[in-house]
C-alpha positions, 0 to 999 in steps of 0.5 A: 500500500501506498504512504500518504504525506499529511502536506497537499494540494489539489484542485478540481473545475467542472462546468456544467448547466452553465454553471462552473464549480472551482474546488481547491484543496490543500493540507497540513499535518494534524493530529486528527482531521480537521476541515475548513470549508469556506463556499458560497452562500448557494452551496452551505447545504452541502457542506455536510455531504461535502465532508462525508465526501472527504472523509472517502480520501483523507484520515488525517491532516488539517485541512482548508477547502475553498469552493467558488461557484460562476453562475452564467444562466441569465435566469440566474436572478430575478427582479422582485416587485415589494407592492407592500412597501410601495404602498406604504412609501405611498402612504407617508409620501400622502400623510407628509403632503398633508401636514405641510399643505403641498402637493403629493407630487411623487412621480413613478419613476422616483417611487420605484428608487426608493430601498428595497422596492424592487430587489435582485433575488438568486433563482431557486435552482434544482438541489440535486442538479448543484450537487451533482456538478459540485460532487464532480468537483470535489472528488476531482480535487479530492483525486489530485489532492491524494495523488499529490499525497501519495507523491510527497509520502513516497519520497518521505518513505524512501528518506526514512527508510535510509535514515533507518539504515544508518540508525541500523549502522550505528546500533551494530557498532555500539553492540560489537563495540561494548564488550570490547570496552570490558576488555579494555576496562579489566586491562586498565585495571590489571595494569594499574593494579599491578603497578600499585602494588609492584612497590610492594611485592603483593600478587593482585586479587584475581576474585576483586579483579574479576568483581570491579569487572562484573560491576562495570560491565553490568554498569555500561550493558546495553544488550536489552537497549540493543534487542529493542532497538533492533526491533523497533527498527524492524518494526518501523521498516514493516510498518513503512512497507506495508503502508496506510495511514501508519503515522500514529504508529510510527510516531509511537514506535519513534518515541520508543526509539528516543527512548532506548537511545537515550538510555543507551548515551547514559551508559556509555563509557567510552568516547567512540561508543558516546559519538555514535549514541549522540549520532544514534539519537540525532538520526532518530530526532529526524525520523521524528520529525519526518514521521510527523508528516505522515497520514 
């Protein structure tokens, strides 16, 4: 299956009954889906069917969608005669003629400028006819909104996956490179040991030795870190492969990731061995952050 990236843009136009519907579409990363839908006033009771139609194409991402519709019908809108509120006018227009004594001398012409006597109204158009041209365009803008997903997804899948690698690199030296600082360590101290009490003429304790070792070598053990690194690599790497909307669970499994290596930079007793830890831990704070991008 194909990986999604939350980041898109898509954009669908259909013409139809002379009316052109324009859809744009375009995305962010979040935690949920959360959708913005900005239409014209024509439209608004669509919106909902709208949504249902999105959720077809998306799971996740903060979402901002911009419909517009042109109307070229020439019965698109009509004029509306107010006779009640002419009459009315009319009837002020008399009552102020009276008190002052003058002539009503209010032409037809002047009546009809008054507000609101004559007004533009939008021509009731047939609701399933507007739907179904605006269903074309939002599943249109809907289909290039995915196909730009699918695009960025595959690019952040092949990214991860070599950053996965190179974490895979660093855990196999810190793993091959641990027990060679016990050896190192038991030297160290046979040699100091050795030195301090040469002036002396006393043999070193081979069973102290052997303790102070053991202590240190379970002071700095990262075979558990090791094993649960490796499976989280694993993990992430099937997960990757397989595809869907996998980013919660990738982020899950990168926080566990952080987890381990933090872990893993606490107990290293050695310089080369903290270098790769500190690399380990600096390649798993970008595979965070790419995975955040992900549906």
């Amino acid at each position: 299956m194909t990986i999604k990236s939350m980041t898109g843009f898509g954009r669908g136009e259909v013409t139809e009954n002379n009316r052109k519907y324009t859809v744009e579409i375009k995305a962010v990363n979040h935690r949920y889906l959360e959708a913005s839908i900005k239409l014209p006033k024509k439209l608004t009771a669509f919106e909902a069917d709208i949504r249902n139609v999105m959720k077809e194409y998306m799971e996740r991402g903060k979402v901002d969608v911009f419909i517009s519709l042109e109307d070229y019908n020439e019965a698109a809108e009509t004029v509306k005669y107010n006779s009640a509120l002419a009459h009315e006018y009319m009837k002020y227009m008399q009552e102020m003629a009276d008190d002052f004594g003058l002539p009503n001398d209010t032409r037809l012409s002047v009546l009809a400028r008054f507000p609101d006597v004559f007004t533009m109204e939008d021509v009731e158009a047939d609701e399933d006819e507007l739907w179904m041209s605006l269903e074309k365009a939002v599943r249109l803008a809907c289909g290039k909104f995915v196909s730009a997903r699918e695009k960025e997804g595959e690019n952040l899948r092949n990214d991860l996956l070599n950053k996965l690698s190179d974490m895979a690199g660093y855990v196999d030296f810190i793993e091959s490179h641990s027990p060679e600082i016990v050896t190192e360590y038991r030297k160290k101290l046979e040699d100091k040991l050795r030195d301090m009490l040469a002036t002396l003429d006393v043999k070193a304790d081979e069973a102290r030795i052997v303790t102070e070792v053991t202590i240190y070598a379970d002071k700095i053990c990262v075979d558990e870190e090791i094993v649960r690194l490796k499976s989280h690599v694993k993990a992430m790497q099937d997960a990757l492969r397989e595809g869907g909307a996998c980013g919660r669970k990738l982020d899950f499994i990168a926080q566990e990731m952080n987890r381990e290596a933090n872990t893993t930079l606490s107990k290293s007793g050695d310089l080369a061995l903290t270098d790769k830890a500190i690399e380990l831990k600096t390649v798993i704070e970008k595979i965070r952050e790419q995975v955040q991008n992900i549906e």
